[in-house]
C-alpha positions as CSV (number, residue, x, y, z in Angstrom):
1,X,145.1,-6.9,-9.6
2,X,148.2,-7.8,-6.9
3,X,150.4,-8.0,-10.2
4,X,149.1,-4.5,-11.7
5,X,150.0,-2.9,-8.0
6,X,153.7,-4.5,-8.1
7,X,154.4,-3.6,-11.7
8,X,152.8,0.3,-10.8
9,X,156.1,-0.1,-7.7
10,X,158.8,-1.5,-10.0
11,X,158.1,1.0,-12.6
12,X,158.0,3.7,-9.5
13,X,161.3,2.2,-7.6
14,X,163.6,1.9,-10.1
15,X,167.1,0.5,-8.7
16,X,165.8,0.5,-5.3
17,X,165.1,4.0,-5.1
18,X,161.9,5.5,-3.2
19,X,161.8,8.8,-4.1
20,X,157.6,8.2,-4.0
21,X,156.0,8.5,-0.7
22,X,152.8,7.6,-1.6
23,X,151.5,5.3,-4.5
24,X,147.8,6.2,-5.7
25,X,146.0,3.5,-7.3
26,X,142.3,5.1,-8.4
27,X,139.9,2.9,-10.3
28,X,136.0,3.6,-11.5
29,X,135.2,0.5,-9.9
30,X,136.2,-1.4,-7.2
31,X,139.6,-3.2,-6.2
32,X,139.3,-7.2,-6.0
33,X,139.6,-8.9,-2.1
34,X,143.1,-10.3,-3.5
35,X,144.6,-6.7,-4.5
36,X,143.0,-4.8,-1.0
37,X,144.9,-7.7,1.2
38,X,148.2,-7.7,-0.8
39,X,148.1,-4.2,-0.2
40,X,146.9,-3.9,3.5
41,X,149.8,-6.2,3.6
42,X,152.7,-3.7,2.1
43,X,151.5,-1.0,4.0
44,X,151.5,-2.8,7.1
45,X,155.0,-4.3,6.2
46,X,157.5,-2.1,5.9
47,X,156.8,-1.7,2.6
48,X,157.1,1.9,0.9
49,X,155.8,3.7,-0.5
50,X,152.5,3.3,1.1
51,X,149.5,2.8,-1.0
52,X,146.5,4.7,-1.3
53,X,143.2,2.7,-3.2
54,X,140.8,5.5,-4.2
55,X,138.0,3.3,-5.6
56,X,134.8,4.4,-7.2
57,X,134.0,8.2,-6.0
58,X,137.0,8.9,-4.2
59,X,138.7,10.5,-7.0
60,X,135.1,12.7,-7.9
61,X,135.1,13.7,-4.7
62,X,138.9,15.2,-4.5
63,X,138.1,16.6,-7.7
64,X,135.1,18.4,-6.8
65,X,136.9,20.0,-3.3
66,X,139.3,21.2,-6.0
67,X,137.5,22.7,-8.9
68,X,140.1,24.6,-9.6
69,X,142.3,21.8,-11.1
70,X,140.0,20.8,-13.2
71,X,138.9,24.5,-14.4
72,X,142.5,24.6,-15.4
73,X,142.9,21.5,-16.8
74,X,140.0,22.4,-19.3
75,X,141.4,25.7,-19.9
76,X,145.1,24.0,-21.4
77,X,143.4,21.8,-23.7
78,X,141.3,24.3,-24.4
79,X,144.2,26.3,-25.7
80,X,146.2,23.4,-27.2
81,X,143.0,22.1,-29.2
């Protein structure tokens, strides 16, 4: 998992450049002991951007305080389908 996170910040940081403030990783499950230290690590570095790890619900839950995001998502593939 460490070596998804720093291939998600080359592919973000091209050339050196942070235009990202924040990197959010989400998964469905859980992030490994190895990827939650490497990235308590960067944050706590001066490492940017800063990482977010939205594991299991945390996504559902943003979701679900913003309905309306997913009401119009629906709706555009809706019309494209």
């Amino acid at each position: 998992m460490p070596a998804d996170v720093q291939q998600n910040l080359r592919f973000i940081t091209p050339a050196g450049v942070l235009d990202v403030l924040v990197l959010v990783i989400a998964t469905s499950g859980r992030f490994t002991s190895d990827a939650v230290s490497w990235i308590e690590k960067h944050n706590n570095g001066s490492g940017r951007p800063l990482i977010e790890m939205w594991a299991e619900g945390h996504l559902e839950a943003h979701l679900a305080q913003r309905l309306h995001l997913v009401a119009d998502r629906f709706a555009r593939n809706q019309a494209s389908a």
